[in-house]
C-alpha positions in Angstrom: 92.3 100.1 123.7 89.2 102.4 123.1 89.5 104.5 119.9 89.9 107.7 122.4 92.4 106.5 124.1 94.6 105.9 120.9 96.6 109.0 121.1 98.1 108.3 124.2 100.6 105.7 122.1 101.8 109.1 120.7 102.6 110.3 124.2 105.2 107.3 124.0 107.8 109.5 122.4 108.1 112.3 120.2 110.7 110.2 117.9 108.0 107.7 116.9 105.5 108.1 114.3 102.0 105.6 115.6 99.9 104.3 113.3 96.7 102.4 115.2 93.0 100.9 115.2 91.0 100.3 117.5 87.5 97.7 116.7 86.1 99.2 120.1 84.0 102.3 119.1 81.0 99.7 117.9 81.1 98.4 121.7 81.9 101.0 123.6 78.9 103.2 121.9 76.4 99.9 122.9 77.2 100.4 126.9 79.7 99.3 129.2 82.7 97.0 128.4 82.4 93.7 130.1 85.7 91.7 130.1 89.2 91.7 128.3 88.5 94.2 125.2 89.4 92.4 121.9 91.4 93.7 118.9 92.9 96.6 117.9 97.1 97.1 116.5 99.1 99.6 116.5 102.8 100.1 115.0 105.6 102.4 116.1 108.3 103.6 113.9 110.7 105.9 114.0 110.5 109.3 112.9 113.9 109.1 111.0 112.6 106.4 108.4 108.7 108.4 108.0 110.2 109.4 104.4 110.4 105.9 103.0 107.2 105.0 105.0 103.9 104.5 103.8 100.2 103.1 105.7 98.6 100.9 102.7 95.6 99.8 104.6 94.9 100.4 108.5 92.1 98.5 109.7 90.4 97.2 113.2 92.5 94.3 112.8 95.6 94.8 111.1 97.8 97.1 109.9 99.9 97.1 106.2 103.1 99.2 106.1 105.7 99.3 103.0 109.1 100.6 104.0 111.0 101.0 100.8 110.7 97.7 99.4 109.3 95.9 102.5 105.6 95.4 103.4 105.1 94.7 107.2 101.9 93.2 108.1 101.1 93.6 112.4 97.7 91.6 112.5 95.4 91.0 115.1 93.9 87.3 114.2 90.8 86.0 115.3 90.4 83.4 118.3 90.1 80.0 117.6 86.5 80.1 117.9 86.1 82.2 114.4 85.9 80.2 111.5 88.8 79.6 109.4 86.9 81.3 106.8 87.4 84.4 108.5 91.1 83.9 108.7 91.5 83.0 104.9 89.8 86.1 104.1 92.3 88.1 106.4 95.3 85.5 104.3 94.0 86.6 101.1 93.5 90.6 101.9 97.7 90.1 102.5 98.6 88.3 99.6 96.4 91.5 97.5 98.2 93.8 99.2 101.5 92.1 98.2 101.0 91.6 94.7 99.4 94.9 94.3 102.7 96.9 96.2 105.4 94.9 95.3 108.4 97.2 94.1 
């Protein structure tokens, strides 16, 4: 999803809170989009729990919510054809965000 059409998740209903990314605006701002865009999360939760909610990191490819003492990770990981290097970096940004949230 382009970053300017992210706030049509909030159009989904007005008892959700959205919290999304989009990795798009780089592309987008090059020219056209050729092909099946890549990236980009986006997490839903209801308005009733926002109190206990918090957004510790929101990125182009993944997004890290506490709720009380739970820490949600919604990731977008790279295709096979990124190096696993890429993906341990992703694996270690989690486990810092774990250790450093932890309740």
């Amino acid at each position: 999803m382009a970053p300017f059409d992210l706030d049509k998740l909030d159009d989904v209903s007005n008892d959700f809170t959205v919290f999304a990314s989009s990795p798009l605006e780089a592309t987008i701002s090059r020219g056209i989009v050729k092909g099946r865009p890549y990236g980009g999360v986006a997490v839903l939760l209801q308005n009733s729990i926002m109190r206990s909610v918090k957004c510790l990191c929101k990125t182009d490819r993944y997004i890290v919510i506490r709720y009380m003492n739970l820490v949600f990770v919604n990731v977008y990981m790279p295709c096979k054809a990124v190096s696993n290097y890429v993906c341990r970096h992703y694996l270690r940004d989690f486990a810092l965000f774990i250790r450093i949230f932890w309740l």
